[in-house]
MDAnalysis code that builds the backbone (N, CA, C; Angstrom):
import MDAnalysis as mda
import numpy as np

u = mda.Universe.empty(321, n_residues=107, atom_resindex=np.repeat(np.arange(107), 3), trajectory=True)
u.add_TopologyAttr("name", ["N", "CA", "C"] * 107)
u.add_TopologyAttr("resid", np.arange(1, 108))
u.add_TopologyAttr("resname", ["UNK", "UNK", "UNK", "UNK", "UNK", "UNK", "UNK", "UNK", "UNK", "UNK", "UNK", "UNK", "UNK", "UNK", "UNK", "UNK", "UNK", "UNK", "UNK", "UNK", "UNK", "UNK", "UNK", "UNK", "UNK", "UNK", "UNK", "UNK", "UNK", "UNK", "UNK", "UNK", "UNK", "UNK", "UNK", "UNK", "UNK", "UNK", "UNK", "UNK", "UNK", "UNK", "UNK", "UNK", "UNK", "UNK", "UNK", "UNK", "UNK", "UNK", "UNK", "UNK", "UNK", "UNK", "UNK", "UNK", "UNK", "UNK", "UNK", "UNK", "UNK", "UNK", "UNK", "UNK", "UNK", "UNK", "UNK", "UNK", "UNK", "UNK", "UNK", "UNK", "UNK", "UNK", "UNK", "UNK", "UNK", "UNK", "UNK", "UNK", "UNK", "UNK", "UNK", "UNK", "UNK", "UNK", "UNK", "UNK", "UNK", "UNK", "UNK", "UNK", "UNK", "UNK", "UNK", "UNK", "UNK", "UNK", "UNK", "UNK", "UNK", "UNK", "UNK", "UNK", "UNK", "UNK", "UNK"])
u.atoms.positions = np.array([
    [3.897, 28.416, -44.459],
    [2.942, 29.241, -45.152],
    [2.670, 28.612, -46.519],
    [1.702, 28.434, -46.916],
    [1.222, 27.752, -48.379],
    [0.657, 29.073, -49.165],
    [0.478, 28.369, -50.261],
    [-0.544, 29.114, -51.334],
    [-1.119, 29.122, -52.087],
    [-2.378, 28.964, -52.433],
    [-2.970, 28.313, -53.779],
    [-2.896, 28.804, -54.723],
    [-2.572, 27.746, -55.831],
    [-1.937, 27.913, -56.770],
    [-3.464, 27.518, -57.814],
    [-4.277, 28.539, -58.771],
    [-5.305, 28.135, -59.448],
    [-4.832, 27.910, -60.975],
    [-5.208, 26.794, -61.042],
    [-5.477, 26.566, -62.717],
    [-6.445, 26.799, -63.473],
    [-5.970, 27.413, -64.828],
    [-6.707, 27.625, -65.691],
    [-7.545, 25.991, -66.371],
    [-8.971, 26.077, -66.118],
    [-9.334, 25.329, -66.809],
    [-9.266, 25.107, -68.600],
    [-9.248, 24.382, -69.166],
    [-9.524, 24.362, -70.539],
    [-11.304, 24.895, -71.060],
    [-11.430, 25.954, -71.780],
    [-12.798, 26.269, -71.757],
    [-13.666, 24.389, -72.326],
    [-12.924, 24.074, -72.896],
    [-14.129, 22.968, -73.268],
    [-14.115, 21.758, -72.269],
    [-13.541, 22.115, -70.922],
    [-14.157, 21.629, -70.154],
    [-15.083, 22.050, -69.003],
    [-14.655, 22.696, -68.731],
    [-15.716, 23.142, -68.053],
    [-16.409, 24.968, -67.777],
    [-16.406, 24.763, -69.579],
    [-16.560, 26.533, -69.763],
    [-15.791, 27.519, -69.325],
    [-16.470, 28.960, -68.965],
    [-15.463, 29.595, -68.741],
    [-15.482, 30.109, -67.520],
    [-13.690, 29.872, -66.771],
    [-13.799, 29.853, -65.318],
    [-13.729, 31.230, -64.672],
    [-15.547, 31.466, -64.065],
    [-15.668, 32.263, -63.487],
    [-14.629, 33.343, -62.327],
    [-14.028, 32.147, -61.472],
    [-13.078, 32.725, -60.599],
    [-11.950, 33.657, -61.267],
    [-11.562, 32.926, -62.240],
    [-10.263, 33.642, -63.110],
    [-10.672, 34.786, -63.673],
    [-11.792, 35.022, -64.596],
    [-12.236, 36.052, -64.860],
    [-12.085, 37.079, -63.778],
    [-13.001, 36.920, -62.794],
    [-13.090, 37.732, -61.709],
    [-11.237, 38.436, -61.258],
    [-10.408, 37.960, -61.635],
    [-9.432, 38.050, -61.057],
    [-8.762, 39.093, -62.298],
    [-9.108, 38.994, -63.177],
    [-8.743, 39.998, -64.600],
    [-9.546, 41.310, -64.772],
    [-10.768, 40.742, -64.425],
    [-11.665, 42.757, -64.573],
    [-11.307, 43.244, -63.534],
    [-10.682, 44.499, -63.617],
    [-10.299, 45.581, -63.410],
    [-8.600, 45.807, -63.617],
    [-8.069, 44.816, -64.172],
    [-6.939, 44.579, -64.267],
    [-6.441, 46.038, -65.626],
    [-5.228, 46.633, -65.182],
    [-5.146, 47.742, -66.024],
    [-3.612, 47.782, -66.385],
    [-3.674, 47.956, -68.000],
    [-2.333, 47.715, -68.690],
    [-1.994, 49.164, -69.413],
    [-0.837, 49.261, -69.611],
    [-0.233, 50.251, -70.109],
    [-0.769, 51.276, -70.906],
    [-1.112, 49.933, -72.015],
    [-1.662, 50.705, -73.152],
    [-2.753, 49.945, -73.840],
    [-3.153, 50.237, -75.089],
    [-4.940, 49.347, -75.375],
    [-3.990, 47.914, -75.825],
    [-2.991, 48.454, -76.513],
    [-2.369, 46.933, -77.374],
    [-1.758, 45.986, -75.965],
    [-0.922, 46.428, -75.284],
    [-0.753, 45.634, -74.000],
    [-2.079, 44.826, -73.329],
    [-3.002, 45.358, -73.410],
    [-4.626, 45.067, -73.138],
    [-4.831, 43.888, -74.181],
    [-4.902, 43.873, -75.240],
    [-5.397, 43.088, -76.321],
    [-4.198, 42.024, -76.963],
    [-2.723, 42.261, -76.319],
    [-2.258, 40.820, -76.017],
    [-2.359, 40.017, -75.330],
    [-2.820, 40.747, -73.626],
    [-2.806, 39.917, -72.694],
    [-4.068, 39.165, -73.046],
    [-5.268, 39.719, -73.660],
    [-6.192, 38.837, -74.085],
    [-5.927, 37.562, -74.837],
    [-5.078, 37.981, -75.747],
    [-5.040, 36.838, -76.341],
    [-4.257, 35.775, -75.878],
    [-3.330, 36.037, -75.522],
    [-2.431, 35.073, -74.364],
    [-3.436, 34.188, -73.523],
    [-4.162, 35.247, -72.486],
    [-5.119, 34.359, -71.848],
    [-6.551, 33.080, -72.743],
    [-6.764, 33.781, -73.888],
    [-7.608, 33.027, -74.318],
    [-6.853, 31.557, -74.700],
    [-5.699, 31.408, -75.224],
    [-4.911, 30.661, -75.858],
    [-4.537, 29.898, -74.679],
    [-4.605, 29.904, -73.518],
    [-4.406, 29.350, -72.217],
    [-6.112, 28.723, -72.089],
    [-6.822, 29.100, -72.417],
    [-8.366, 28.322, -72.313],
    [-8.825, 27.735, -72.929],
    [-7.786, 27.921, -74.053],
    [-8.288, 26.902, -75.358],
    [-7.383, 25.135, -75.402],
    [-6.272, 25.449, -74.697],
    [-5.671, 24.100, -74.154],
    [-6.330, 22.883, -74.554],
    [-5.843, 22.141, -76.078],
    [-6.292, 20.745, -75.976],
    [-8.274, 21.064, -76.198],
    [-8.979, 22.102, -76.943],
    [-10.123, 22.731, -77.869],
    [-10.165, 22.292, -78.710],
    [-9.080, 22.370, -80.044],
    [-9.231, 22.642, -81.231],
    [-10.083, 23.362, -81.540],
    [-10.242, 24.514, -80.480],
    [-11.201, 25.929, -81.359],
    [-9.856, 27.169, -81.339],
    [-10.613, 27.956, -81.937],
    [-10.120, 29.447, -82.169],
    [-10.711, 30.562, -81.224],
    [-10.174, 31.234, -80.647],
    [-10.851, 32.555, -80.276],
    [-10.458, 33.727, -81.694],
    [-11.445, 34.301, -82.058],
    [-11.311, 34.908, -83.377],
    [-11.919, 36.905, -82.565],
    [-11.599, 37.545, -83.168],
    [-11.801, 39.208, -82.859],
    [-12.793, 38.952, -83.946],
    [-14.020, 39.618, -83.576],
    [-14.874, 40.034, -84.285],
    [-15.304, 41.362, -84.854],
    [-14.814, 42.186, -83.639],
    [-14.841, 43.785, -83.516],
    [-13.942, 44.250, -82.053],
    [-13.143, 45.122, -82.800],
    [-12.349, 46.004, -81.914],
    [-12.363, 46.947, -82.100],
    [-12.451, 47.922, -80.539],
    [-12.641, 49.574, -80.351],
    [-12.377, 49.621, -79.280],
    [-11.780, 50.593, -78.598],
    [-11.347, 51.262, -77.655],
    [-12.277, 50.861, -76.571],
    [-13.291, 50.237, -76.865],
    [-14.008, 50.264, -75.510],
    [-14.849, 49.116, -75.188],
    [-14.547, 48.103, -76.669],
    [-15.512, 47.013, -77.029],
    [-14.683, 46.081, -77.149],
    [-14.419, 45.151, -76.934],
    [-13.485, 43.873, -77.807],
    [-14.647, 42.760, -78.116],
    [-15.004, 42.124, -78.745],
    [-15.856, 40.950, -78.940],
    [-15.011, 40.065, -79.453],
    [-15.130, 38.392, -79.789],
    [-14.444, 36.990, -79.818],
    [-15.388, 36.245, -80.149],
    [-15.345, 35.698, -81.210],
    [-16.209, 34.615, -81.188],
    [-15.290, 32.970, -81.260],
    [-15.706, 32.113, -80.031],
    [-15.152, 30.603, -80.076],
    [-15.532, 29.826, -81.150],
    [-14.415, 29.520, -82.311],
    [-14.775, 28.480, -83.305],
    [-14.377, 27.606, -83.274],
    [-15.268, 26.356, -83.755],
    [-14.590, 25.319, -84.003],
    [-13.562, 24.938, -85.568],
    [-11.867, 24.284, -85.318],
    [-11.210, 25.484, -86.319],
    [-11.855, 23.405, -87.303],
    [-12.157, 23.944, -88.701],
    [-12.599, 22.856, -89.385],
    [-11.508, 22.331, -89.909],
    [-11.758, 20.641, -89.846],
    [-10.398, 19.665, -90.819],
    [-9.118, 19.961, -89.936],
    [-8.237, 20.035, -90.759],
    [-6.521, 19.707, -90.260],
    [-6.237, 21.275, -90.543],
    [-6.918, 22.727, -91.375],
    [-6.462, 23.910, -91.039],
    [-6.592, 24.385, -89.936],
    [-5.465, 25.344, -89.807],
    [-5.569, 26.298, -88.442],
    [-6.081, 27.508, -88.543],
    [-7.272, 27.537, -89.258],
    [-8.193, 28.653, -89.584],
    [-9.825, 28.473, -88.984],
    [-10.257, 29.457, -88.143],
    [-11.467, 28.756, -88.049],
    [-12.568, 30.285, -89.111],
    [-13.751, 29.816, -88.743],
    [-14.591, 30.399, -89.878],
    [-15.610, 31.135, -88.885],
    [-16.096, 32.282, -89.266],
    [-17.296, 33.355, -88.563],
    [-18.483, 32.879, -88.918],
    [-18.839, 31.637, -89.546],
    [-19.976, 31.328, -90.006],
    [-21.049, 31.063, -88.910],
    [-22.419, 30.795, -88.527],
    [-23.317, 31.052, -87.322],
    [-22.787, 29.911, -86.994],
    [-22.755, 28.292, -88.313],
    [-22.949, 27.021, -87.277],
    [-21.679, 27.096, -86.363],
    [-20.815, 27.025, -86.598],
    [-19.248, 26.932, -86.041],
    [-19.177, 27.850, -84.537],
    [-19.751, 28.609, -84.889],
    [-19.145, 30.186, -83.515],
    [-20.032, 28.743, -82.117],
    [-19.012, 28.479, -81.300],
    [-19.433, 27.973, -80.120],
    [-19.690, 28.886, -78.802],
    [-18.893, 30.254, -78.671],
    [-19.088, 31.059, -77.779],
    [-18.664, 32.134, -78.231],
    [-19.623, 33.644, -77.802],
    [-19.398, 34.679, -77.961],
    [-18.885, 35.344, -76.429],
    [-17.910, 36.343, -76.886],
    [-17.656, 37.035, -75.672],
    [-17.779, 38.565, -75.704],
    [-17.920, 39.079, -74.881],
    [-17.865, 40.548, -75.151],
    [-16.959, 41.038, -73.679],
    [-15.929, 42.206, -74.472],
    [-14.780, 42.624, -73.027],
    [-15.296, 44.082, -73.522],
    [-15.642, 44.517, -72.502],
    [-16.067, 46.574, -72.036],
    [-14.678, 46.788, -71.909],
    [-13.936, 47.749, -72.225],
    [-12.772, 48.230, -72.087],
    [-12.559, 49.629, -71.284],
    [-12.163, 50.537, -70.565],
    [-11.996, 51.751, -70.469],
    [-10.837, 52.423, -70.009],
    [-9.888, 53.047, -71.133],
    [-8.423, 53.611, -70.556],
    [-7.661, 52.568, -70.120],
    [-7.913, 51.330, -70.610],
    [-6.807, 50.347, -70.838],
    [-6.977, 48.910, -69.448],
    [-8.372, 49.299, -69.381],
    [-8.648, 48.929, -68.294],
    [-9.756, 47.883, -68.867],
    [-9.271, 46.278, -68.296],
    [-10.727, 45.432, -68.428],
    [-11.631, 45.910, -67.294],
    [-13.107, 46.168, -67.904],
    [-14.183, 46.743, -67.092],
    [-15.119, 45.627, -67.226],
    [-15.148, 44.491, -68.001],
    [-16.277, 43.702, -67.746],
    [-15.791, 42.679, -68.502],
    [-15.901, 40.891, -68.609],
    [-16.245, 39.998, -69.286],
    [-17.125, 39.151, -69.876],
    [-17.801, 39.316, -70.627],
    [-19.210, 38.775, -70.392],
    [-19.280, 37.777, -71.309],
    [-20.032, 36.142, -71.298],
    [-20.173, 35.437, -72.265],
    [-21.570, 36.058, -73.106],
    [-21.871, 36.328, -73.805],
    [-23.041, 36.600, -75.190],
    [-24.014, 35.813, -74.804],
    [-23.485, 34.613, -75.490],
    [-24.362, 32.964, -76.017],
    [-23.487, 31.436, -75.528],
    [-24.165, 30.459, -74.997],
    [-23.525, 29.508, -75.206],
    [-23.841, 28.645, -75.691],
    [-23.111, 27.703, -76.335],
    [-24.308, 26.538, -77.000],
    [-24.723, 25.377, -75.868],
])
């Protein structure tokens, strides 16, 4: 018996991998903060070898948004400024539940 085993792509190669997504909405955690680590965990798994940031732009109970920066120089800070943001995301949330992933914009 086998099993496939999927890898996470790195988003800056080949954006963001549809299949995996698909495999996270509807996915339902404890609580909102259990919700909004596993986000970040996963983003930090897509950013692999980027040198961008996934940054929170706005958080609410039902909204999460991210914008992908590129982080500038040798800091580990990136910046909300328009040129920099490489991808926007928006996560629908409901009762602890991812209900949607959506990319915004891409460049």
């Amino acid at each position: 018996m086998s099993s496939k085993v999927e890898l996470i792509e790195p988003v800056w190669y080949g954006g963001t991998n549809k299949s995996i997504i698909k495999k996270i909405v509807g996915k339902k955690f404890s609580d909102q903060a259990s919700l909004l680590n596993f986000l970040t965990e996963f983003h930090e798994l897509m950013l692999v070898g980027s040198g961008g940031k996934y940054i929170a732009t706005s958080l609410s109970e039902r909204v999460v948004t991210y914008n992908l920066v590129q982080i500038n120089g040798s800091a580990n800070t990136g910046s909300n400024s328009g040129d920099d943001v490489w991808l926007k995301i928006k996560v629908r949330t409901r009762k602890s539940r991812i209900v949607r992933y959506k990319e915004i914009n891409r460049w």
